[in-house]
N, C-alpha and C positions, 0 to 999 in steps of 0.2 A: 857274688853280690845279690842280694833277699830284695827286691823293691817292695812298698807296701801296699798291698792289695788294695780294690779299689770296689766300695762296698755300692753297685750298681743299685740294687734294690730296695736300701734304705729310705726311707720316709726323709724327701728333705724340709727343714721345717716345722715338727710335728710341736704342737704348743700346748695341747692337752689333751686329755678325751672326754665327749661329750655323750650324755645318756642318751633315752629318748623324752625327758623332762626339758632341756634345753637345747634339742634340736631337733628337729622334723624326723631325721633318720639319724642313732647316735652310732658316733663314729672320733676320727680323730681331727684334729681342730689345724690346722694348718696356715703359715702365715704368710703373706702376700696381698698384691695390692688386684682385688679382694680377696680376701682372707675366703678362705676354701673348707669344706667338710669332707674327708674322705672315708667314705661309709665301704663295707665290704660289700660286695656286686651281690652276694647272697640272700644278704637284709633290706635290697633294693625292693618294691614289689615292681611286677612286670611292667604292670600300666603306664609306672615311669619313665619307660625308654621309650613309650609313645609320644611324646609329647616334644614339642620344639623348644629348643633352648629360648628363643623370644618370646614365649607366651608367656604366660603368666600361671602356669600350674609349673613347679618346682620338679625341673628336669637337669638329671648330668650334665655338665659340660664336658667331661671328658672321662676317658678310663685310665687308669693306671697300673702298673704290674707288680705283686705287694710278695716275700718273702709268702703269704699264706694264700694267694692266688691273684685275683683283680680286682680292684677298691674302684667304686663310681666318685667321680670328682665332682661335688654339689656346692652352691653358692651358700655361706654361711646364712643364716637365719637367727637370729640374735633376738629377739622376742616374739610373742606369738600378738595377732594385728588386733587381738580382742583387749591387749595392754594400753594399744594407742593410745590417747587423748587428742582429740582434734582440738577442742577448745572452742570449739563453736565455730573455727575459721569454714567459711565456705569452700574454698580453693582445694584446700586440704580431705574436708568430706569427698568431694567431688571426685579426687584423686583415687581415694578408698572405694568408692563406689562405683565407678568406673572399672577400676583393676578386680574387684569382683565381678562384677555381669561379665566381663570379658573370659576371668579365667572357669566360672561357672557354665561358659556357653561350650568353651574346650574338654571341659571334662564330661558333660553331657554325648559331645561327639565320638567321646572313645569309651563310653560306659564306666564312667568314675563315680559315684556312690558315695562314698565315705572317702574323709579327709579332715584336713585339719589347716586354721588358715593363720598363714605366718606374715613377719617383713620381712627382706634377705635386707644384707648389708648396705646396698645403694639405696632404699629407703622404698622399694616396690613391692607394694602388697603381692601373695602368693597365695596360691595353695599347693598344698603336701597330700599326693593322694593317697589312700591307705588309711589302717586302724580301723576301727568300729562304730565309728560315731559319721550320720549323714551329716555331710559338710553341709546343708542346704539348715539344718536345724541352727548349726551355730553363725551363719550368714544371715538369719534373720535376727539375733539377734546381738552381732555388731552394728547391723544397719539401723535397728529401734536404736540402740545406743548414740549411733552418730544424728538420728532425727533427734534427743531431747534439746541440743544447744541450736539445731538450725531455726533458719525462718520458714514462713508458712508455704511459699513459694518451692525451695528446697525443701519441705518435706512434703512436698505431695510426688514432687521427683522421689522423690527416698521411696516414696509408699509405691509406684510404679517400680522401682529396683528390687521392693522387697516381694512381691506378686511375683517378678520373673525369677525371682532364685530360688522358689518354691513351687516352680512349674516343672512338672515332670521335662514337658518340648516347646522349646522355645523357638520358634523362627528367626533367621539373621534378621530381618527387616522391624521384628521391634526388639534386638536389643540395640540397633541403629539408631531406632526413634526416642529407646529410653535413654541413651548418651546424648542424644541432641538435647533431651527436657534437660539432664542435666546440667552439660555444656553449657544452655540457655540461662541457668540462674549464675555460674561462677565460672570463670576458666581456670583449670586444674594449676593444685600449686605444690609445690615439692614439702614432702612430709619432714617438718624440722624439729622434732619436741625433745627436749631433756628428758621430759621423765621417761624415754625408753631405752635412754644410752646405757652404756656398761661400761664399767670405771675400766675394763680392757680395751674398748675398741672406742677413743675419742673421736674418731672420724667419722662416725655414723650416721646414716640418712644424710649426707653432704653432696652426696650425686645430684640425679637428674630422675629421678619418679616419678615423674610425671607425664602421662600418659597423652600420649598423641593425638590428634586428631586426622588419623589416617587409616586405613585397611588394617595395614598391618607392616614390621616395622623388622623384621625378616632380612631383608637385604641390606640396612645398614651394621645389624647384629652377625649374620653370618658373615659380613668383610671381616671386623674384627676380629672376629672370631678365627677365620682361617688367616688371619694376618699373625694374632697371638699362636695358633699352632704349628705353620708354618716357621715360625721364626726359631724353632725350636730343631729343625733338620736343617734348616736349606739357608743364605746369606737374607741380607736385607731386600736387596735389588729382587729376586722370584718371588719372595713373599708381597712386597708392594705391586708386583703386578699380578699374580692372584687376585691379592686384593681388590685391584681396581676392575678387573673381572668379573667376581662375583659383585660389586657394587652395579656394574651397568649390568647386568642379569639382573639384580633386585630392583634398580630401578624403572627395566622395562619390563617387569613382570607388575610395577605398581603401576605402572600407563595402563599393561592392558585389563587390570583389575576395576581400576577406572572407568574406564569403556564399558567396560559388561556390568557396572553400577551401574553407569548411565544410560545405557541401553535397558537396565532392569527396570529404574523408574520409568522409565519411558515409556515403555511394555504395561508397569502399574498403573500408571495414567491413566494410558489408552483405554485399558480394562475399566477403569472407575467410570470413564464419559460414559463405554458405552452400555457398562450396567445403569447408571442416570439415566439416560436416553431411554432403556427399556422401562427401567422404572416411571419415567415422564409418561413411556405411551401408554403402558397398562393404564396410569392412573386416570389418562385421558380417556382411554375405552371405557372403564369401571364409572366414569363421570358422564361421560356422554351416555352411556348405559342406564345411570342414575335420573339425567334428565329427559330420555326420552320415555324412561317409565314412569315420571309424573307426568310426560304430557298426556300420554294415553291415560292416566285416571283421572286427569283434567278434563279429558274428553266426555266422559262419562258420567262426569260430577260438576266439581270448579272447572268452569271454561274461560275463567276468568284472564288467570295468568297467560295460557298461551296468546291470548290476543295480547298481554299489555305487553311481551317480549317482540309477536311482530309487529307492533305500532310502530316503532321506531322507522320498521323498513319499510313500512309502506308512507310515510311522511317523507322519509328521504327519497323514496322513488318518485313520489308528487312534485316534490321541490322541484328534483333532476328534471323531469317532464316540462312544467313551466319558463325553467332556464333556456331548455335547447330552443321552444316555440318562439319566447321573447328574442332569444338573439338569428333564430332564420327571419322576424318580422323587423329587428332591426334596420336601419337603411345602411347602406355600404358606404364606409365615411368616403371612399374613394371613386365614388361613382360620379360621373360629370352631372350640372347643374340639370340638364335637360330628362338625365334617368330617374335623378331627385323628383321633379316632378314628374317625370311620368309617376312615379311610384307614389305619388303625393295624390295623383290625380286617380288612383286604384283606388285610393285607401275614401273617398271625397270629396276632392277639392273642389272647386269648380275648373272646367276646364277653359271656361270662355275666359277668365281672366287673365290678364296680358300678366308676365313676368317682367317689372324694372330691369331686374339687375340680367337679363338676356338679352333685352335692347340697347342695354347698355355696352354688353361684350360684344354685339354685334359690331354697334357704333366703332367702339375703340377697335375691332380688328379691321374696319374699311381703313382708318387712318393710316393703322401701321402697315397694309398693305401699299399706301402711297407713300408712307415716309421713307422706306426703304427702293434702293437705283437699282435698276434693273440688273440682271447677272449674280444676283447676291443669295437667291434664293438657295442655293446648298450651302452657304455658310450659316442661313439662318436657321434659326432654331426655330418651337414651337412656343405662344407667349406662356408668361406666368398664371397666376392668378388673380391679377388686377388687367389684364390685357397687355403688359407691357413688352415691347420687343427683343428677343435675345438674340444675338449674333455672337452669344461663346463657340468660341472654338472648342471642337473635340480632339479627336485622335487615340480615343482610346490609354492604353497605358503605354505607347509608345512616343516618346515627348517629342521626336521628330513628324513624325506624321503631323500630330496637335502643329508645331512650329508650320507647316506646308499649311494648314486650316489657317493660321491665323494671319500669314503672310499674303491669301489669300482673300484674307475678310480686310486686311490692311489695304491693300491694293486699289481694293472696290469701291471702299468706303468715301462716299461724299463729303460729310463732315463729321466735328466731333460727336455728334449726337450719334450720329449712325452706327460705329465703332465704340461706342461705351459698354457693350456689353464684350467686346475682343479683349480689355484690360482689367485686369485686375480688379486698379480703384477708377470706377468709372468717371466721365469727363476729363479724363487725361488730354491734353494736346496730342495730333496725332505727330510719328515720329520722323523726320526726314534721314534720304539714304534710300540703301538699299533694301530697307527693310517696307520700305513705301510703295517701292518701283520693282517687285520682284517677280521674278518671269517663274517659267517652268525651266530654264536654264539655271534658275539659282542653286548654287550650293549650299545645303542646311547638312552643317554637321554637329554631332554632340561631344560637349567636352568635357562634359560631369552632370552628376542627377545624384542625388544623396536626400530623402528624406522630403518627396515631390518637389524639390527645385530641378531646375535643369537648367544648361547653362549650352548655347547653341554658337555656334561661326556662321553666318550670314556674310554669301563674298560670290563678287559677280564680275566678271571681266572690266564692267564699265566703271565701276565704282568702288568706293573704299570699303572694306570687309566691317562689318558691326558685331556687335554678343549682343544676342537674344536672351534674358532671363524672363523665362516661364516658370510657372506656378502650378502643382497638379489641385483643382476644388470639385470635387463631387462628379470624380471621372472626366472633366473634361480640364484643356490647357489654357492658362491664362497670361497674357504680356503683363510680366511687371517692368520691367528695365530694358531700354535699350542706348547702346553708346557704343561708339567709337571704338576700335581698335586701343588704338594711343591714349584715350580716353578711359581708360581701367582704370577704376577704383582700387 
């Protein structure tokens, strides 16, 4: 029994062959979803296996082993990107312009020269490196192309994209800056236009080309990628965790990319203040330099200016000077009536003349010397300012001590007048109890204080227990309430 051989090395798929007029590198045309080029590894040039399958310059995805040696497996390219028609759409420029500075900054870093710039099949601008013509000549003018339908806004972005693809060295940090001008006028939109389809391949430009706004896009492309390789030796279950593998390697390689942007700007910053800063001080030495070599010819000449410069300060130092003397000759609002005049009496007055109003506080403090009963004098205070008498209790901020003061000025007190200043609202009736009759055996205890009330137990062997409410006014403690036990409010 003959079984029938099993043709390992055949081309599966092969749909046509392709020149180097309609494809970047010609080769045989292959069908799948996408549709593939398999070019001989021969006719590759070297450059191209430098390059990562995610970027944007037109690199193998894979090799293959071909009856005539090894074929490079390349994404189809189906018109060249100088066909497009944007149409004037913003989204769509942006897209193209974008996937250029990006794939122009890659080829730069690996000495790519010459090239030629394609779509592939998902609808993402490329370049094809190789041939003889600087891909920098025919990128500038796709991009005049894509400036004649834009706006004024959008093409001065364009005219910044067209400057960087014509620079021999570009720094990452302004093709950064030229993505953001862009970014700034349109956010990128996926390349859709019929006139570049081919009556072969309907499905064209239907992907997702449109270009990121991120570092770089590596780690979701290499999953796939070894997810579709994988799948080809080993079950479903290996390849799905591969997969998810290289996915958290890509996406903690894009954290710590992040980081070191942001620590780059940070760094940029810094730099910029502190070249300002130096910039500030020269310009303030070269200034001050400037002014004090007119004063010295002012000196010599116009003496004019320097004086009308220090006018100012010598006005303000006069002012300052009459301020401080006026307010040392001031009189001290707080000085008693007697310092008043003596300082009245420095200044002119006469001194033989009698003062009313000290005959008067005389007067008024004999009285209050006799209106108040004997024993009272440490509850009393010292008068006001019309002579009148105060017997507030104090005690400090402790509302029991005040309670002992005012218990005591209760005590004492002959009648209502004497005790008007112990209450709150004065002329109060005075109170019966034990708040009347209160010894040094009384007990004063506290049973709440919240916000200068306080609220006291008055309770003595002989007699029924009362509540003291006091009141805390300008340091010292004042009776507003007293009642009963049973008597609660």
């Amino acid at each position: 029994m003959t079984g029938t051989p099993i043709a390992l090395l055949d081309d599966p798929g092969a749909l046509r062959l392709l020149d180097a007029n309609e494809a970047p590198y010609g080769g045989r045309l292959h069908a799948g979803d996408p549709q593939t080029v398999w070019v001989d590894a021969r006719d590759v040039p070297d450059l191209v296996w430098r390059f990562e399958v995610s970027g944007h310059v037109l690199a193998p995805w894979d090799v293959a082993r071909t009856r005539d040696g090894h074929a490079a497996i390349l994404p189809h390219c189906p018109r060249r990107l100088r066909d497009v028609d944007a149409g004037g759409r913003a989204g769509a420029i942006v897209t193209i312009a974008v996937s250029m500075i990006r794939a122009a900054q890659e080829a730069r870093m690996h000495g790519a020269d010459t090239g030629e710039w394609w779509i592939d099949a998902d609808g993402r601008p490329v370049l094809a490196v190789g041939g003889s013509r600087a891909w920098a000549d025919e990128a500038g003018e796709i991009i005049e192309g894509l400036a004649v339908g834009a706006g004024p806004l959008l093409r001065r972005a364009l005219d910044d994209a067209s400057r960087l693809m014509a620079a021999r060295r570009v720094a990452d940090e302004d093709v950064v800056q030229c993505e953001e001008r862009l970014f700034a006028v349109a956010e990128p939109a996926a390349l859709h236009d019929a006139s570049i389809r081919s009556d072969a391949f309907t499905a064209l430009l239907t992907g997702e080309p449109v270009p990121r706004r991120a570092d770089s896009l590596n780690g979701a492309v290499l999953a796939d990628t070894a997810e579709t390789w994988l799948g080809r030796f080993t079950d479903a279950e290996w390849a799905s965790r591969v997969t998810g593998a290289v996915r958290s390697v890509g996406a903690t390689s894009t954290r710590v990319r992040g980081m070191w942007s942001r620590e780059r700007e940070r760094r940029v910053a810094a730099r910029r203040r502190r070249t300002s800063r130096r910039d500030e001080a020269r310009e303030g030495h070269a200034r001050e330099g400037r002014v004090s070599g007119r004063d010295r010819g002012d000196a010599h000449g116009r003496g004019r200016a320097p004086s009308r410069r220090r006018a100012p300060w010598a006005v303000a130092a006069a002012v300052g000077v009459v301020v401080i003397i006026a307010g040392l000759a001031w009189p001290d609002a707080g000085a008693s009536p007697s310092d008043r005049d003596a300082n009245a009496a420095e200044v002119g007055s006469h001194p033989a003349e009698a003062s009313p109003t000290a005959s008067a506080s005389a007067s008024a403090s004999a009285q209050d010397e006799a209106s108040f009963p004997p024993g009272t004098e440490g509850a009393r205070a010292s008068g006001d300012d019309h002579g009148e008498p105060s017997a507030q209790p104090t005690g400090g901020a402790d509302p029991a001590a005040g309670a002992r003061v005012a218990l005591t000025a209760l005590r004492d007190c002959a009648s209502v007048d004497a005790c008007g200043q112990v209450f709150e609202t004065p002329g109060r009736a005075l109170p019966e109890g034990v708040v009347a009759h209160a010894t040094d055996a009384t007990q004063v205890t506290l049973l709440d204080e919240y916000g200068g009330i306080a609220v006291l137990r008055i309770e003595d062997g002989g007699r029924a227990a009362q509540i003291l409410v006091m009141v805390s006014k300008n340091g010292k403690w004042l009776v507003r309430d007293v009642y009963d036990v049973a008597d609660q409010p």
